[in-house]
N, C-alpha and C positions, 0 to 999 in steps of 0.2 A: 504494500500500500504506500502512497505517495500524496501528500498534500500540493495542490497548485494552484499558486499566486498568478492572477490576472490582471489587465485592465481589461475592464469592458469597453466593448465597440460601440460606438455613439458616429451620429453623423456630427459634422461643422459645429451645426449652430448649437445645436444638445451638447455637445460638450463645452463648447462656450457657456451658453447658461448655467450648467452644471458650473462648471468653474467661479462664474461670476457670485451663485446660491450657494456655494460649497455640497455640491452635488458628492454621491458615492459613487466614485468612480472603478475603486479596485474590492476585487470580490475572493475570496476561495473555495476550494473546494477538495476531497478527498476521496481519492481515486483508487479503487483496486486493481489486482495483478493485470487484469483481463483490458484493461482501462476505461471499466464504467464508472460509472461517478455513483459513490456511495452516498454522502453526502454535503449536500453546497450551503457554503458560508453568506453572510450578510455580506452589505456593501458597505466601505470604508472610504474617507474622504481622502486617504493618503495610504501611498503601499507601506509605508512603515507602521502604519494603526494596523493594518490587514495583517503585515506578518505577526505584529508583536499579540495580535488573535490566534495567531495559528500558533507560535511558539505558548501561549496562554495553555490553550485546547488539550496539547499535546502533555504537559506538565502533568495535568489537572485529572486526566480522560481516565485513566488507570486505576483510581481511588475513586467514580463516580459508582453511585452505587444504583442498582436496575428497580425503577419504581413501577408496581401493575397497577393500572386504573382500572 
């Protein structure tokens, strides 16, 4: 498995706006052997919020513990 940092694709002016609003631009995701996408991350205003998410994720994910609803 493999975690992967993005930007997402915006046309011109969307990513202008975005930029001008502080738009989320970079996303990630977590990828298996096969390379389906297990599961996708939120969208972060800066790639270093996004990774310092997935370095968070990865610490934390091992001690979470399985709740049944």
């Amino acid at each position: 498995m493999n975690f992967e940092i993005y930007e997402r694709e915006r046309s011109r002016v969307a990513a202008l706006r975005g930029r001008l609003m502080g738009g989320g631009d970079w996303r990630w995701r977590l990828k298996d052997h096969a390379g389906a996408t297990i599961a996708p991350g939120d969208n972060y205003p800066t790639r270093s919020e996004c990774e310092r998410a997935v370095l968070l994720l990865k610490q934390e994910i091992a001690a979470a513990p399985i709740t049944f609803l």
